[in-house]
TORKOL-4160 file (C-alpha; in steps of 0.2 Angstrom, whole numbers, padded with zeros to 4 digits, m for minus):
232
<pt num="1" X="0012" Y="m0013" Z="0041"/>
<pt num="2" X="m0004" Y="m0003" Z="0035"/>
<pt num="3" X="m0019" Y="m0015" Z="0036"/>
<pt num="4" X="m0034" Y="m0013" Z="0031"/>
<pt num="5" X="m0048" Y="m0025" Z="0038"/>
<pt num="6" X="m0064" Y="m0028" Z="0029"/>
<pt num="7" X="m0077" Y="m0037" Z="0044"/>
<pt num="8" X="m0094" Y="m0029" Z="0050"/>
<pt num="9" X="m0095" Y="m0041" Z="0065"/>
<pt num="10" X="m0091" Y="m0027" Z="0077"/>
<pt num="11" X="m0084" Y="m0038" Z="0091"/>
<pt num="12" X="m0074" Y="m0048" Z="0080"/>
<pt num="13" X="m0067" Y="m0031" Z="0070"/>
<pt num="14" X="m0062" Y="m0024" Z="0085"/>
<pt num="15" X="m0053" Y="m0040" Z="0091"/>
<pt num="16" X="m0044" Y="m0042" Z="0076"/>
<pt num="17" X="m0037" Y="m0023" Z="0077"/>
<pt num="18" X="m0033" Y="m0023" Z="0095"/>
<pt num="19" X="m0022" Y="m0039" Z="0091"/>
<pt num="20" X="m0013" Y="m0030" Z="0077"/>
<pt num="21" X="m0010" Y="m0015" Z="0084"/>
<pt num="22" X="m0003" Y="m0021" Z="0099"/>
<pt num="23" X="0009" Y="m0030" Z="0085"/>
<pt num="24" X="0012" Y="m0013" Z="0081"/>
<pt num="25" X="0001" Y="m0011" Z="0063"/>
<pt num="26" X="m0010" Y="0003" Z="0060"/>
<pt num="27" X="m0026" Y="m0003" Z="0056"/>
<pt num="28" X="m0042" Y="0004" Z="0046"/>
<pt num="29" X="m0059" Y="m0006" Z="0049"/>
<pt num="30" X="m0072" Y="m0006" Z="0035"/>
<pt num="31" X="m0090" Y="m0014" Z="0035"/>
<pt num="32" X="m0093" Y="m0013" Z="0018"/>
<pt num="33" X="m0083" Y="m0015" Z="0002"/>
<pt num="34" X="m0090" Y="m0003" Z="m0007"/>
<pt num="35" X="m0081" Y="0009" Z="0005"/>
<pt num="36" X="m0066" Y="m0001" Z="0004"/>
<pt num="37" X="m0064" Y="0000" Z="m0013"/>
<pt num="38" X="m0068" Y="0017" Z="m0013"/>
<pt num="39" X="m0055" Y="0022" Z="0001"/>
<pt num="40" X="m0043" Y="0011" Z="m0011"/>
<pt num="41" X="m0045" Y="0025" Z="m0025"/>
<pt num="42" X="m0034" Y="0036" Z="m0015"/>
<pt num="43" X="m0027" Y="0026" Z="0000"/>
<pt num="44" X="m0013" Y="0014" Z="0001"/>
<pt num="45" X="m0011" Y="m0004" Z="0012"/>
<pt num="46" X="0002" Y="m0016" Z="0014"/>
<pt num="47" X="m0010" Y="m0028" Z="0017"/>
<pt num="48" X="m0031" Y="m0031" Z="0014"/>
<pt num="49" X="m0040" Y="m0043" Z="0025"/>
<pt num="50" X="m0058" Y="m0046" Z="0021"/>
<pt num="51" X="m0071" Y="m0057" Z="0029"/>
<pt num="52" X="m0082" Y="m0065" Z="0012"/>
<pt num="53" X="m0098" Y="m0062" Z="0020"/>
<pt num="54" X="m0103" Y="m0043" Z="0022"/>
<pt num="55" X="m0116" Y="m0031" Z="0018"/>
<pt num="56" X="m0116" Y="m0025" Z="0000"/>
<pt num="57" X="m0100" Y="m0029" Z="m0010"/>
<pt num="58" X="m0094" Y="m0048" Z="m0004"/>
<pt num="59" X="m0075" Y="m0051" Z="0001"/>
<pt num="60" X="m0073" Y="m0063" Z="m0013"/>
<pt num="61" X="m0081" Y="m0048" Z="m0025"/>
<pt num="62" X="m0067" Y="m0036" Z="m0019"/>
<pt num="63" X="m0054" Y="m0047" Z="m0022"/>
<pt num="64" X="m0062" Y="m0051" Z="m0039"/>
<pt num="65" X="m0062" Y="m0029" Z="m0041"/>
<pt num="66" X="m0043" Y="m0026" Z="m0037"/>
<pt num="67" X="m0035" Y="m0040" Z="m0047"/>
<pt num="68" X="m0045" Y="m0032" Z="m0062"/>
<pt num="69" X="m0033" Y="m0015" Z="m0057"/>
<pt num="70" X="m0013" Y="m0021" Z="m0064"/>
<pt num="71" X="m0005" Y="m0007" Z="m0051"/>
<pt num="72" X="m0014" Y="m0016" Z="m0039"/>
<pt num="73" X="m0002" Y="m0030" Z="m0030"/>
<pt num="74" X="m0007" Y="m0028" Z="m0012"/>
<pt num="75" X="m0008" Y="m0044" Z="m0005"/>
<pt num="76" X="m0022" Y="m0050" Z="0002"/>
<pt num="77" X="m0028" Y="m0062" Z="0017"/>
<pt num="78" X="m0046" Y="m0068" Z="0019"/>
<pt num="79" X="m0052" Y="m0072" Z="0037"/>
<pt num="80" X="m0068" Y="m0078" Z="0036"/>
<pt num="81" X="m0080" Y="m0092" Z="0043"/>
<pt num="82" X="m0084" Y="m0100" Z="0028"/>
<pt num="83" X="m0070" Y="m0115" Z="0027"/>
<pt num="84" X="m0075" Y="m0127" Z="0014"/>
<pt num="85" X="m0062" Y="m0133" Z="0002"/>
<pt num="86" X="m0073" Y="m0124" Z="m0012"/>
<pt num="87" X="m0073" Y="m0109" Z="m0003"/>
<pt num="88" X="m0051" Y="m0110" Z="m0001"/>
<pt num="89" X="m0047" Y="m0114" Z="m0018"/>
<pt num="90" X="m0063" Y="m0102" Z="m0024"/>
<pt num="91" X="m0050" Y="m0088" Z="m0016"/>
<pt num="92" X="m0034" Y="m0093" Z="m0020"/>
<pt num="93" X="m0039" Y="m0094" Z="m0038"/>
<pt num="94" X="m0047" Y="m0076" Z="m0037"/>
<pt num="95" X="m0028" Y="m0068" Z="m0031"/>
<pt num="96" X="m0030" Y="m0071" Z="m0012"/>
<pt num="97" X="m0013" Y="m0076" Z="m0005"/>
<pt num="98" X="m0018" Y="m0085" Z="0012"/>
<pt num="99" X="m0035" Y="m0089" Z="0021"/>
<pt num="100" X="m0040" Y="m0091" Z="0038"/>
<pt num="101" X="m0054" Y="m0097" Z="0048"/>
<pt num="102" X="m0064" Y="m0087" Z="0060"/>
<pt num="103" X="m0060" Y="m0086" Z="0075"/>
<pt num="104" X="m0040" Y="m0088" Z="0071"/>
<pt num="105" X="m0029" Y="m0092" Z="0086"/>
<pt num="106" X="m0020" Y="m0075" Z="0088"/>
<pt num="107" X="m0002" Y="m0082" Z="0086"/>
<pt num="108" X="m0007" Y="m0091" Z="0070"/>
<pt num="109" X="m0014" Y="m0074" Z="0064"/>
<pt num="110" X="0002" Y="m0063" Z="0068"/>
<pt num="111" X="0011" Y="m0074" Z="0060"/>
<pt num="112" X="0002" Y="m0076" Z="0044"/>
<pt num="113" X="0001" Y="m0057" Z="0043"/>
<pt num="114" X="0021" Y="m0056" Z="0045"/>
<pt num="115" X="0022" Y="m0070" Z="0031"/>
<pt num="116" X="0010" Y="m0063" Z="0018"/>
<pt num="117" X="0019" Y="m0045" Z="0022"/>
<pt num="118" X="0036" Y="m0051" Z="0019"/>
<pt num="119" X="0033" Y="m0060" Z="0004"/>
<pt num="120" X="0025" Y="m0046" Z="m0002"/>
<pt num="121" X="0039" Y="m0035" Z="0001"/>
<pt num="122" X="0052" Y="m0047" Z="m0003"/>
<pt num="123" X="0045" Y="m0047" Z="m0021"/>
<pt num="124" X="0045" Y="m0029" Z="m0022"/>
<pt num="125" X="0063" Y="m0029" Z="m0019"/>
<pt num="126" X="0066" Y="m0042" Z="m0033"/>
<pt num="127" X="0058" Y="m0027" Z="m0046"/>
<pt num="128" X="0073" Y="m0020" Z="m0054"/>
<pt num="129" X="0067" Y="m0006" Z="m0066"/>
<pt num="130" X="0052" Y="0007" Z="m0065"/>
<pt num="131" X="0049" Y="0017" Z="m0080"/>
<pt num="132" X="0036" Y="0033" Z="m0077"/>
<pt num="133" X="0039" Y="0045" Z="m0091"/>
<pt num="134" X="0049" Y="0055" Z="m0092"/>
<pt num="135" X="0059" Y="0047" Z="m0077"/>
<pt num="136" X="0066" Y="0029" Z="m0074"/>
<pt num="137" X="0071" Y="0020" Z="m0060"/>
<pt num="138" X="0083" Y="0008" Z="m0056"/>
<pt num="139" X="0077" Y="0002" Z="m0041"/>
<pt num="140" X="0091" Y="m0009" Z="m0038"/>
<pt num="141" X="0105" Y="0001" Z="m0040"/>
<pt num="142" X="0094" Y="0015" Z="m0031"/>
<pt num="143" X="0098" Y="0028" Z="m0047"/>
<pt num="144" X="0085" Y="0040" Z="m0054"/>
<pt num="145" X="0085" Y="0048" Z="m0074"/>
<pt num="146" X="0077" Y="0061" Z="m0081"/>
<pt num="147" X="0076" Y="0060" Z="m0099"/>
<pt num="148" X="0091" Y="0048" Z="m0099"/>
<pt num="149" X="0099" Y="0059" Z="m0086"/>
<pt num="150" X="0105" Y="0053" Z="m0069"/>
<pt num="151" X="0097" Y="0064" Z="m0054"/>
<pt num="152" X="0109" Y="0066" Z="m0038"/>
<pt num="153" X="0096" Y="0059" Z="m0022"/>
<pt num="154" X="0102" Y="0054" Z="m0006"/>
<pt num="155" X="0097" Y="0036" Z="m0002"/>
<pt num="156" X="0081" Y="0041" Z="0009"/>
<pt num="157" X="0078" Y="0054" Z="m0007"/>
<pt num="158" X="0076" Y="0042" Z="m0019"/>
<pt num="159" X="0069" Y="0029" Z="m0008"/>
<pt num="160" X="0054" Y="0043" Z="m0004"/>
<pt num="161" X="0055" Y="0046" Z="m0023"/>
<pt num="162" X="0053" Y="0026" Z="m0029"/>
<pt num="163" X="0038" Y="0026" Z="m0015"/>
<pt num="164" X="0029" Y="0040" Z="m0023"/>
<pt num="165" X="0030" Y="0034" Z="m0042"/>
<pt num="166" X="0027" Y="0015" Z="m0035"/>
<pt num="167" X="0009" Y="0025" Z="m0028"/>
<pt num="168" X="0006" Y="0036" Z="m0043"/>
<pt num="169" X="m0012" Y="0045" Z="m0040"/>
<pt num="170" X="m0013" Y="0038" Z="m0023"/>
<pt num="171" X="m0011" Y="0049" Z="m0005"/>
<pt num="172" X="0001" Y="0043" Z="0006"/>
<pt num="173" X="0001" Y="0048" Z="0023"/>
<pt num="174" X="0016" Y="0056" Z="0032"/>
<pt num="175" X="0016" Y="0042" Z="0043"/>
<pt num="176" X="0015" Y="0029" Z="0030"/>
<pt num="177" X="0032" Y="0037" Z="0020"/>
<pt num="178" X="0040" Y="0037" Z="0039"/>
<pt num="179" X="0036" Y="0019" Z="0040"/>
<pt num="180" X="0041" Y="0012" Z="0023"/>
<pt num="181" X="0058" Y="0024" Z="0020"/>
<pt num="182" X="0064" Y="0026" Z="0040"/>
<pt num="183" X="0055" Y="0007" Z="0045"/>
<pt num="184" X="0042" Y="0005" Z="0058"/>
<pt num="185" X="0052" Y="0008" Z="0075"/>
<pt num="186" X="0059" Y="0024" Z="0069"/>
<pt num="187" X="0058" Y="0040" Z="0077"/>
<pt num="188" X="0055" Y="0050" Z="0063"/>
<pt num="189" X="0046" Y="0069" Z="0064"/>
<pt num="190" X="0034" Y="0075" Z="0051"/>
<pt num="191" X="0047" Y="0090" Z="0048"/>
<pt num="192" X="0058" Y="0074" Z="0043"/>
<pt num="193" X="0046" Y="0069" Z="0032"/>
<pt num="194" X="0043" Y="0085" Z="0024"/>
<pt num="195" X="0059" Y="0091" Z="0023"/>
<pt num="196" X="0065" Y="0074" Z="0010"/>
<pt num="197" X="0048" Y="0076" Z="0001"/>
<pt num="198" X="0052" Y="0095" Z="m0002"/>
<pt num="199" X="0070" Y="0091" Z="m0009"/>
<pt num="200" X="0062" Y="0075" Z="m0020"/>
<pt num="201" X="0050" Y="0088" Z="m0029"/>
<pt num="202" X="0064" Y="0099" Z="m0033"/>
<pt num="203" X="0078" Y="0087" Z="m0038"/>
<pt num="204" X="0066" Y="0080" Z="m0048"/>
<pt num="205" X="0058" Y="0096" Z="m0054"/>
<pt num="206" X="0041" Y="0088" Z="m0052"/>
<pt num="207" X="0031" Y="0100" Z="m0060"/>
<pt num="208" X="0015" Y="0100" Z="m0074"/>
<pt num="209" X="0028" Y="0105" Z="m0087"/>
<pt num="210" X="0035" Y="0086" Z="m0086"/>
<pt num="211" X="0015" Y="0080" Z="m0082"/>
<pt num="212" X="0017" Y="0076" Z="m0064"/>
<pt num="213" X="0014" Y="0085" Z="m0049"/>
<pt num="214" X="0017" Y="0082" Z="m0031"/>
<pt num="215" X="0006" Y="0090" Z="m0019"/>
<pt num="216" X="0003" Y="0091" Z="m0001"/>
<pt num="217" X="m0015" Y="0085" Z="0005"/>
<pt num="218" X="m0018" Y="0097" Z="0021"/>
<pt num="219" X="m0014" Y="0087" Z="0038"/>
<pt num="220" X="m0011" Y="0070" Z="0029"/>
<pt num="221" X="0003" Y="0069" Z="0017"/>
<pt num="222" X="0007" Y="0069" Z="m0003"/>
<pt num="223" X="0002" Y="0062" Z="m0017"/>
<pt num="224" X="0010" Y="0063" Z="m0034"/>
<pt num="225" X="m0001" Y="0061" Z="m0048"/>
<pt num="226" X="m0003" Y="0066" Z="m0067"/>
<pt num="227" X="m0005" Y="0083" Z="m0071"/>
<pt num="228" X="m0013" Y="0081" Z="m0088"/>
<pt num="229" X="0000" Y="0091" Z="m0096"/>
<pt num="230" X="0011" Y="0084" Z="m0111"/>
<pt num="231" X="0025" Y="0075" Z="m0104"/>
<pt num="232" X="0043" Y="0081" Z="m0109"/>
């Protein structure tokens, strides 16, 4: 999974990543929430782990900011040292969906992060129908329309397309579409990558005459986003 992991406790941040990654997460450390929040304008997670207590912008303030956002379900586990019953039911209440104490026992934590991440995309599998004009997706039956007409994809075609319009206005990195559409032990190349993405755009004619466009950001990867024109 994509993690990103809000703590400015040096140590403890890099304990806490080395742990992960060697699980085999990719993991982004932020001190401050105001440059979380701000790399969450344009960045994508599969998970948000904050500490309460950091410099500017708390944990529980962050938490508070992205369950204001509708299109923003990304779970989130607090990790913290603050462990009154107050403090648990404070973050529950705000949208977390666990909390741990500092320091956590490493088997505890990996398993907590697999729990929170499965759930997370067990109810993304459980969504049925995605409707951004003018296309639709039945993301059950893995079948794309445009202007109530089907779209021929492959099933790696339309599962790079669902990821896009599930992350409008958001870059995603290469590595990130490998890992969701190919799964995390896959060998997947960026030409791979580039190559499905390529034949998405033009299946779907994704293009500023239907008010979307896909476009490559240099030496990361895509993002599709409005294009501000009328949509057809």
């Amino acid at each position: 999974m994509r993690i990103a992991l809000l703590e400015d406790e040096t140590e403890h941040a890099e304990r806490v990543a080395s742990l992960l990654q060697g699980a085999g997460h990719s993991i982004r450390v932020f001190s401050r929430g105001r440059a979380l929040l701000r790399d969450l304008n344009s960045e994508t997670y599969d998970l948000i782990m904050l500490d309460w207590e950091v410099p500017d912008v708390s944990g529980i303030d962050v938490l508070r900011a992205l369950r204001l956002q509708p299109q923003m379900h990304t779970p989130v586990l607090f990790l913290t040292h603050r462990d009154a019953e107050q403090d648990v039911v404070q973050a529950l209440e705000a949208g977390a969906d666990d909390f741990l104490i500092k320091p956590p026992r490493e088997r505890e934590l990996l398993a907590r992060v697999e729990a929170v991440g499965r759930r997370a995309r067990e109810a993304q599998l459980n969504e049925e129908m995605l409707a951004v004009p003018p296309f639709w997706l039945d993301l059950r039956l893995h079948r794309i329309e445009r202007d109530g007409v089907t779209v021929e994809l492959t099933r790696r075609e339309f599962e790079v397309a669902a990821l896009l319009f599930r992350n409008l206005g958001k870059v995603l990195s290469r590595g990130h579409i490998s890992q969701a559409v190919w799964g995390r032990g896959a060998i997947t190349t960026t030409r791979t990558v580039d190559m499905h993405v390529s034949r998405v755009r033009k299946a779907l004619g994704l293009s500023p005459d239907v008010g979307l466009k896909l476009t490559a950001v240099y030496g990361y990867g895509y993002r599709l986003e409005r294009s501000g024109a009328p949509q057809a």
